[in-house]
GUMAR-993397 format. One record per residue (C-alpha): residue number from 1; x, y, z. Coordinates in nm, 2 decimals, m for minus. Example, Ala and Ser with C-alpha at 12.3 -4.5 7.8 and 13.67 -1.06 7.14 Angstrom:
BEGIN
SITE    k      c1      c2      c3
SITE    1    1.23   m0.45    0.78
SITE    2    1.37   m0.11    0.71
This chain:
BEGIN
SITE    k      c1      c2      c3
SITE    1  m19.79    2.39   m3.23
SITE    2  m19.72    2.03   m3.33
SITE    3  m19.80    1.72   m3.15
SITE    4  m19.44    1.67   m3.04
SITE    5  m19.43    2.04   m2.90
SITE    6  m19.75    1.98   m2.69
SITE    7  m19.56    1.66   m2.56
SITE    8  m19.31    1.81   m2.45
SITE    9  m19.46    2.08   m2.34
SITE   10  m19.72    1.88   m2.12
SITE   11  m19.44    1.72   m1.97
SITE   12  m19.26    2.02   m1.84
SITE   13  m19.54    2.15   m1.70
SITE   14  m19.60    1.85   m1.53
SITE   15  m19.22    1.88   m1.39
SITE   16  m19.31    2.22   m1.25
SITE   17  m19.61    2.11   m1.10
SITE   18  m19.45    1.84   m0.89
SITE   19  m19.17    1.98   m0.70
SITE   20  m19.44    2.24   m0.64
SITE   21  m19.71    2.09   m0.45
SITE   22  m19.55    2.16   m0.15
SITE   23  m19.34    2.52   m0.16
SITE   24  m19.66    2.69    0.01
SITE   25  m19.77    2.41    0.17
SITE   26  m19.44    2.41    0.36
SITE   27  m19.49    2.74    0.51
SITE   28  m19.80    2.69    0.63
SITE   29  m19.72    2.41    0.82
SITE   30  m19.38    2.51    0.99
SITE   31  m19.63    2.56    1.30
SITE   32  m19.78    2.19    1.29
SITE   33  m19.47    2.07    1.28
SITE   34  m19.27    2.23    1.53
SITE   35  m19.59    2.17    1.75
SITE   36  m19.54    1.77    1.69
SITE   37  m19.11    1.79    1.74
SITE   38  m19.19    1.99    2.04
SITE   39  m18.90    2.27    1.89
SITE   40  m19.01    2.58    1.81
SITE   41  m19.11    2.77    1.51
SITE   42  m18.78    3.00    1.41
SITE   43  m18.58    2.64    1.44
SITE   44  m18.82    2.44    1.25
SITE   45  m18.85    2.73    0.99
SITE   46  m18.52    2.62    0.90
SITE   47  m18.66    2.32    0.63
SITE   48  m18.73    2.65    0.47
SITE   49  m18.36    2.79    0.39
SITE   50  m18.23    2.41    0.38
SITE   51  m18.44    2.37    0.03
SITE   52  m18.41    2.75   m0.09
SITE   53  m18.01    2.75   m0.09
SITE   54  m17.93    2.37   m0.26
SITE   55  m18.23    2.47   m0.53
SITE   56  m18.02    2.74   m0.61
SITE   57  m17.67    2.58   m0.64
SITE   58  m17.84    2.24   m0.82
SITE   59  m17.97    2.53   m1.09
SITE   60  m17.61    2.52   m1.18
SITE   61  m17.58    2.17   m1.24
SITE   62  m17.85    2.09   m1.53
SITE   63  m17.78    2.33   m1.80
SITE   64  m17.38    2.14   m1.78
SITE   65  m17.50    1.78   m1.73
SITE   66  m17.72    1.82   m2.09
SITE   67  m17.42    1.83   m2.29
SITE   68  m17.33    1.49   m2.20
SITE   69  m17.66    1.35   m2.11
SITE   70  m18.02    1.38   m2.29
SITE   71  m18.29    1.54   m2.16
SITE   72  m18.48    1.29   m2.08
SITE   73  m18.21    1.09   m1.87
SITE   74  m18.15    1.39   m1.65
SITE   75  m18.51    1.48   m1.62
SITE   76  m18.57    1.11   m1.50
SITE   77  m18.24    1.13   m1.27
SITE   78  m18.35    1.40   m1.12
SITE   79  m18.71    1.29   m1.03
SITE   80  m18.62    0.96   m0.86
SITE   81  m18.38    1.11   m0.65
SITE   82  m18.65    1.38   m0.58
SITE   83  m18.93    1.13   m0.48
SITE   84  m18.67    0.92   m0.26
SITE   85  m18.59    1.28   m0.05
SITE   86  m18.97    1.37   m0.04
SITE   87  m19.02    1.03    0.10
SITE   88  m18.73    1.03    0.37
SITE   89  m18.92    1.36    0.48
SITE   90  m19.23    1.23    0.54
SITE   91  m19.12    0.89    0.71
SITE   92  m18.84    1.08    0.94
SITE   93  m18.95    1.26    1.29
SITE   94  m18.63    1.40    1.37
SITE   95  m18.56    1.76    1.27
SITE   96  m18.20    1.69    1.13
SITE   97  m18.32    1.41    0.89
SITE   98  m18.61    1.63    0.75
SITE   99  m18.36    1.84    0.72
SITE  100  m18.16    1.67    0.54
SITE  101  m18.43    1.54    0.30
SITE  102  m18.51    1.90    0.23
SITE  103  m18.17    1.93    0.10
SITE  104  m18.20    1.65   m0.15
SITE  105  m18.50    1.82   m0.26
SITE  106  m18.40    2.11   m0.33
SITE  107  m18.08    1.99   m0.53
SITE  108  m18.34    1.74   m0.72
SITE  109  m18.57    1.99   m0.76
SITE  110  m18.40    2.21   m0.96
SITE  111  m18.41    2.06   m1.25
SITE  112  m18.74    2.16   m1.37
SITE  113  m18.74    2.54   m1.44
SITE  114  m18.38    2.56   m1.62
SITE  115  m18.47    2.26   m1.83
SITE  116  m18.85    2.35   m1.90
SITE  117  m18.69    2.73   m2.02
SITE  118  m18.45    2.58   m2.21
SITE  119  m18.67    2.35   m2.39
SITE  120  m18.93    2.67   m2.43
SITE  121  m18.70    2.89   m2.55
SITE  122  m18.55    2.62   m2.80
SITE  123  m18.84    2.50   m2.94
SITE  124  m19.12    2.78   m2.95
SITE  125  m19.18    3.11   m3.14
SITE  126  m19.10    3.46   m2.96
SITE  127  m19.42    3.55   m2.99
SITE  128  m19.63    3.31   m2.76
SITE  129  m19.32    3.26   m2.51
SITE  130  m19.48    3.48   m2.28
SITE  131  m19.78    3.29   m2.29
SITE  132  m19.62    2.98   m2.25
SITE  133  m19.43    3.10   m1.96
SITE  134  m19.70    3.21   m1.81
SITE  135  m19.90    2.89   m1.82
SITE  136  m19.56    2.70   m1.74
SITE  137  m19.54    2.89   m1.35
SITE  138  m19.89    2.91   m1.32
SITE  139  m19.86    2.48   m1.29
SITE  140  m19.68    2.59   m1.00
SITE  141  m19.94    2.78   m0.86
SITE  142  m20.21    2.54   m0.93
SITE  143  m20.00    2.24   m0.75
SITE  144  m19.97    2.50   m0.45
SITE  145  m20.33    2.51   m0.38
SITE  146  m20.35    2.10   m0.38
SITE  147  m20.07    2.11   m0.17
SITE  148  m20.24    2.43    0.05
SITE  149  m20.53    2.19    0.05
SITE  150  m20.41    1.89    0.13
SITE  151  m20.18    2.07    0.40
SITE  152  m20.58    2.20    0.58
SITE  153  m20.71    1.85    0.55
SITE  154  m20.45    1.58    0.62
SITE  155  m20.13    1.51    0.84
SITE  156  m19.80    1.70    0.72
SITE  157  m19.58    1.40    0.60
SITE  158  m19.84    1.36    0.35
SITE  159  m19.73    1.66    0.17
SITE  160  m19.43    1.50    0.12
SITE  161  m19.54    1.15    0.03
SITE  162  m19.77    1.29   m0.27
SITE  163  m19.54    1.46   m0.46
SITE  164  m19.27    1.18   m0.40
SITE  165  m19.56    0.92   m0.58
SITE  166  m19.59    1.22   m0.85
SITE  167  m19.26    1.27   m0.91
SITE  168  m19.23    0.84   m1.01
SITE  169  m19.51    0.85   m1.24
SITE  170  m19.38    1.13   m1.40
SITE  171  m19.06    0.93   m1.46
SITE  172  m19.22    0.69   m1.64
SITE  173  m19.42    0.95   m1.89
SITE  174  m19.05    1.05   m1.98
SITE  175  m18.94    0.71   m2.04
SITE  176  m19.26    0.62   m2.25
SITE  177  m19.23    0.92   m2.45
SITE  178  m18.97    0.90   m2.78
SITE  179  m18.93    1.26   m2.90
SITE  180  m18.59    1.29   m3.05
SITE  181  m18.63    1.63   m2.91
SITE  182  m18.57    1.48   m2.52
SITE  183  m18.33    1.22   m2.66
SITE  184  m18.08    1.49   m2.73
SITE  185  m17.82    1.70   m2.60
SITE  186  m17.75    2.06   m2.53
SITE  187  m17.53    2.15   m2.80
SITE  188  m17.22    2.39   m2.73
SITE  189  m17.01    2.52   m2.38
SITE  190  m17.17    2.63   m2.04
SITE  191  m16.98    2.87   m1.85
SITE  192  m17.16    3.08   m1.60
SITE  193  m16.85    3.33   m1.56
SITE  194  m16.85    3.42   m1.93
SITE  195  m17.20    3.49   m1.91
SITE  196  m17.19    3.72   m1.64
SITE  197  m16.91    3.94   m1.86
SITE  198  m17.20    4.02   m2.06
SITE  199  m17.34    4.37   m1.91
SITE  200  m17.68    4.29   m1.98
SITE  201  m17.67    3.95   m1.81
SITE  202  m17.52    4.10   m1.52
SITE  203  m17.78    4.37   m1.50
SITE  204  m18.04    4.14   m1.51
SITE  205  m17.95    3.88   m1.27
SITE  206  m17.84    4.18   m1.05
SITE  207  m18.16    4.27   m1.03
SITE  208  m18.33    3.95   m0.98
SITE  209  m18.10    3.88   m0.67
SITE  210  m18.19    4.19   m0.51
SITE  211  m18.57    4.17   m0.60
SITE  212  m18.54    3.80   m0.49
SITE  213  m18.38    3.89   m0.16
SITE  214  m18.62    4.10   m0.04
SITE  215  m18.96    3.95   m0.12
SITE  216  m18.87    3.63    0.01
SITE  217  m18.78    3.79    0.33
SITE  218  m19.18    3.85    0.37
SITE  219  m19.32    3.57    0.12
SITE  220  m19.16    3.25    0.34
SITE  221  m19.24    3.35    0.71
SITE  222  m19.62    3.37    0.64
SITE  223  m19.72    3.06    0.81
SITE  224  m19.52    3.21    1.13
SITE  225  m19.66    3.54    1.06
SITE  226  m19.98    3.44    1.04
SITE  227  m19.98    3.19    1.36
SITE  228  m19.79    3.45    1.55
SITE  229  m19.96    3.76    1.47
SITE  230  m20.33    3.68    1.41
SITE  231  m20.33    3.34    1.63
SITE  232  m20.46    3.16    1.29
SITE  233  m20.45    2.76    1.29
SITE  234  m20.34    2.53    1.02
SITE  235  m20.66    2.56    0.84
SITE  236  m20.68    2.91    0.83
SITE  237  m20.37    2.97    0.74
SITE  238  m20.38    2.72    0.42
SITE  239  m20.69    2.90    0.32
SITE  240  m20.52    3.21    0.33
SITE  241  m20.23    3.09    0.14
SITE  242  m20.49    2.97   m0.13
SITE  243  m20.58    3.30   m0.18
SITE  244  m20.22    3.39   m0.27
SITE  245  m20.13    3.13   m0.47
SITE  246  m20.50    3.20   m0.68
SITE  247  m20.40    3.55   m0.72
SITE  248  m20.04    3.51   m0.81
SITE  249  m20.16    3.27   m1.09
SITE  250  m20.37    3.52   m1.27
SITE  251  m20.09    3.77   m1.16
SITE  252  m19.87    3.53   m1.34
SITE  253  m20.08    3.46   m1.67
SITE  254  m20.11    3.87   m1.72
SITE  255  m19.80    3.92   m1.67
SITE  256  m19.76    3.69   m1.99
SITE  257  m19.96    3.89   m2.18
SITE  258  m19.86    4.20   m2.07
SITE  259  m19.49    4.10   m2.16
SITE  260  m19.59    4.01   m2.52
SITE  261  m19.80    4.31   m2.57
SITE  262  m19.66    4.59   m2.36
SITE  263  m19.34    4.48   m2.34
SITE  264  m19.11    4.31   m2.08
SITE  265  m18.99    4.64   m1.91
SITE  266  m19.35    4.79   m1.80
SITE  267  m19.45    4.45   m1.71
SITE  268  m19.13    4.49   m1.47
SITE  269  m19.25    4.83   m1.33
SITE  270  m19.61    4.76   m1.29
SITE  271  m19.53    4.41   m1.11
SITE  272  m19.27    4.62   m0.85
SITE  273  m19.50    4.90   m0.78
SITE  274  m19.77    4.68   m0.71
SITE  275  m19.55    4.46   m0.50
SITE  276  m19.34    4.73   m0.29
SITE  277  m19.67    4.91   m0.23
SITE  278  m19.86    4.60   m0.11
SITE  279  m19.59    4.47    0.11
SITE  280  m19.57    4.79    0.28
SITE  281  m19.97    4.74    0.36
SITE  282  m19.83    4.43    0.61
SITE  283  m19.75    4.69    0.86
SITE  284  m20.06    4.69    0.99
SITE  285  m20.29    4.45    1.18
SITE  286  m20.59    4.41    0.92
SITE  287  m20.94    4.31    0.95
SITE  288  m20.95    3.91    0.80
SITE  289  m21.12    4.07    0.44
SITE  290  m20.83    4.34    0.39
SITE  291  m20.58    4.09    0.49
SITE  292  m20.67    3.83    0.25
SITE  293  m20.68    4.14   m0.04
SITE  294  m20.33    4.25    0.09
SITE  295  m20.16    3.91    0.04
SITE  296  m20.37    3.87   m0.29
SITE  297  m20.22    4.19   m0.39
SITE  298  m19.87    4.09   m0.32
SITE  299  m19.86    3.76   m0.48
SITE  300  m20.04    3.94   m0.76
SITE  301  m19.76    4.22   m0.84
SITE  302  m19.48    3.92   m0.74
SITE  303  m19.62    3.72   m1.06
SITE  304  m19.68    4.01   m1.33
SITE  305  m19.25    4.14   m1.22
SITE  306  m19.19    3.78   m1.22
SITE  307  m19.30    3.69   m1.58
SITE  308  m19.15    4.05   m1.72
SITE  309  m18.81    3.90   m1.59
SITE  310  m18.84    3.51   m1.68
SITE  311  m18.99    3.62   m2.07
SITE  312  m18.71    3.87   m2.08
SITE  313  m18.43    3.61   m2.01
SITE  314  m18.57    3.38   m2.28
SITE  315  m18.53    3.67   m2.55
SITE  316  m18.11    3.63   m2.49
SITE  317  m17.93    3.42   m2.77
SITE  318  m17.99    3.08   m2.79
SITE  319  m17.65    3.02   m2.72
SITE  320  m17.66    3.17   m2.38
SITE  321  m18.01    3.06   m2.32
SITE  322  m17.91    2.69   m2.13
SITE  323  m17.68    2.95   m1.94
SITE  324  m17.94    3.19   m1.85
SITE  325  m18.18    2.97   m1.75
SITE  326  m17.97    2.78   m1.47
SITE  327  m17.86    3.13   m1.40
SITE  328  m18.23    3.23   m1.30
SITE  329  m18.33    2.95   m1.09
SITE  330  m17.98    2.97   m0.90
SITE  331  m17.95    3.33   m0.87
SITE  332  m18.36    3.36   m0.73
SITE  333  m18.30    3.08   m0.50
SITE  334  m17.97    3.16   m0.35
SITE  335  m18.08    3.50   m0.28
SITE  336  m18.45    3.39   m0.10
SITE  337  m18.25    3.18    0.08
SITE  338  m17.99    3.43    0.19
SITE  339  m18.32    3.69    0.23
SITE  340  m18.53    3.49    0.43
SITE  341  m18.21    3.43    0.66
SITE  342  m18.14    3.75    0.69
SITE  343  m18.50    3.85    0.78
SITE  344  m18.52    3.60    1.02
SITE  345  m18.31    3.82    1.29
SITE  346  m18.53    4.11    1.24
SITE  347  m18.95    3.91    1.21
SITE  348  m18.81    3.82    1.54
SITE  349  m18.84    4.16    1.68
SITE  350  m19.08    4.29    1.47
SITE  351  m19.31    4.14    1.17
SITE  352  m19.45    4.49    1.10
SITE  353  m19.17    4.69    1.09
SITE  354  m18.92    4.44    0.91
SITE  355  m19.22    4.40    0.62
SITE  356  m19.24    4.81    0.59
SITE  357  m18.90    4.82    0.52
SITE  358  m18.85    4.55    0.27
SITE  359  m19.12    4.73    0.05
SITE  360  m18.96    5.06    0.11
SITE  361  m18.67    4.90   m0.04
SITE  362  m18.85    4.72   m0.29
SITE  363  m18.99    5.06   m0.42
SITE  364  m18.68    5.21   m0.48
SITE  365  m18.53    4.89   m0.72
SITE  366  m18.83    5.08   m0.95
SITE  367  m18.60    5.37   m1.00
SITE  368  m18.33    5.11   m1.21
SITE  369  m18.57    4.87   m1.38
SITE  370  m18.50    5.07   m1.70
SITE  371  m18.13    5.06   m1.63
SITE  372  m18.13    4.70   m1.57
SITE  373  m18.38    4.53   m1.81
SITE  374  m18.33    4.53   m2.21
SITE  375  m18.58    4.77   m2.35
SITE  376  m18.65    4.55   m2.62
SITE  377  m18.97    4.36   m2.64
């Protein structure tokens, strides 16, 4: 790997790790908050959809916008107009503007895993993508327990004012840095229809959207779950998210390995297995030990699945790749947002009964991972 490569590479990881200091933190704190705007939890549990949807449509916008604009401009676009709507989310106390704030996010926010796979799959071997991938999310993961921390320890707008001072610094490492490689364009047409005429694409992302639906359904109403259910404050319920977040990074990095090795369809099936089977453990109250093994567990499987799918999309053509990987932040985030909306009418009723069934479900999407994903490794 050359000097420029570990550049670049530092710098997308660094990408990643900003706009993800808070996506667990968030959930955790969906309690505090409705607690301090005096509204209750399902309504404030909104900020939650209100990033998850705009994410997914500003997936769409990147790949198009780097034909006509470098790398580096958009990245630094992107992560101005991210740290201003972090900021507005911290200063505001009304539930609308937050709201509103979260939607800048997540359009802003969206930038950083299409462009960080594109750049991955352009400029690295096939061979140590996995890896690469791997380490790429598990920034993610590592951000989430600063934010997890931060979110036990200090007042909730701060989770929104860190990232926003991140997200400017981070701006200027892309402005000081000259790589050619960031100075150029995407090179050739974007069209998402097109793409999804290819079979396999379709399969794929047909998969992801289902997979995506369901486990966001349970993954995003923890902090309620876990105020409603076990009575658990803000403390305990970061610390408990920490746990996740540890386990879905080494679920994360295996799955790497386990892609390059084994190949991208077993690391599919072991990563749903796990998952389906773990969820459906939620349907029980649990003693604090078993419960912190049975989130572990889920975040766990939801990492190794996740990396079988995200090395598999980089092993398309490089001339559908900038495609793809707009494609897979769009299609993941539409559909959480659409699943945890979904699931919001049934957690109502029942916690237990609505997590049983979404890893029933779950375990079924097993049967057509071999239909779905290319066999090739």
């Amino acid at each position: 790997m050359t000097r420029e490569q570990k550049v670049i590479y530092a710098l997308v990881c660094s990408g990643v790790f900003t706009i993800s200091f808070n996506i667990a933190a968030i959930s955790a704190i969906v309690p505090e908050i409705a607690n301090r705007l005096a509204l209750d939890e399902l309504s404030v549990a909104k900020i939650i959809p209100y990033y998850l949807m705009p994410y997914g449509f500003g997936a769409l916008i990147y790949a198009p916008l780097t034909r006509f604009v470098s790398y580096r401009k958009v990245y630094c676009i992107a992560f101005v107009l991210y740290a201003f709507s972090c900021f507005i989310c911290g200063l505001s106390r009304d539930l609308n503007i937050i709201l509103l704030g979260r939607v800048g996010m997540g359009l802003t926010a969206s930038a950083a895993a299409p462009l960080g796979l594109m750049l991955i799959g352009d400029i690295f071997d096939k061979e140590i993508r996995g890896r690469l991938v791997g380490f790429f999310f598990s920034c993610a993961f590592i951000a989430s327990i600063l934010g997890l921390v931060l979110a036990g320890q200090a007042d909730w707008p701060w989770l929104f004012y860190v990232p926003s001072g991140i997200a400017l610094i981070l701006v200027m490492a892309f402005v000081v840095d000259c790589s050619p490689l960031l100075s150029g364009n995407h090179v050739g047409h974007i069209n998402y229809i097109q793409a999804f005429r290819n079979k396999e694409i379709f399969k794929v992302f047909s998969f992801i959207f289902v997979i995506s639906f369901l486990y966001h359904g349970v993954h995003k109403w923890y902090g309620v779950y876990l105020s409603q259910v076990y009575g658990f404050n803000k403390e305990t319920i970061s610390f408990f998210l920490i746990l996740t977040v540890v386990a879905g990074m080494i679920g994360q990095n295996l799955g790497g390995f386990l892609s390059d090795k084994k190949g991208r369809v077993f690391t599919c099936q072991v990563g749903i297995v796990g998952l389906a089977v773990s969820v459906m453990m939620l349907v029980s109250v649990h003693s604090l030990w078993v419960l912190g093994l049975v989130l572990s567990m889920v975040a766990f499987f939801w990492t190794i699945g996740h990396n079988g799918i995200s090395t598999t999309l980089t092993d398309f053509s490089s001339e559908n790749r900038p495609v793809i990987a707009s494609l897979n932040s769009s299609v993941r985030f539409i559909s959480g947002g659409l699943g945890f909306w979904v699931s919001s009418y049934f957690v109502d009723t029942s916690f237990s009964m609505t997590f049983f069934v979404t890893g029933f479900l779950m375990l079924l999407m097993v049967f057509l991972i071999n239909k779905l994903i290319p066999s090739a490794k």
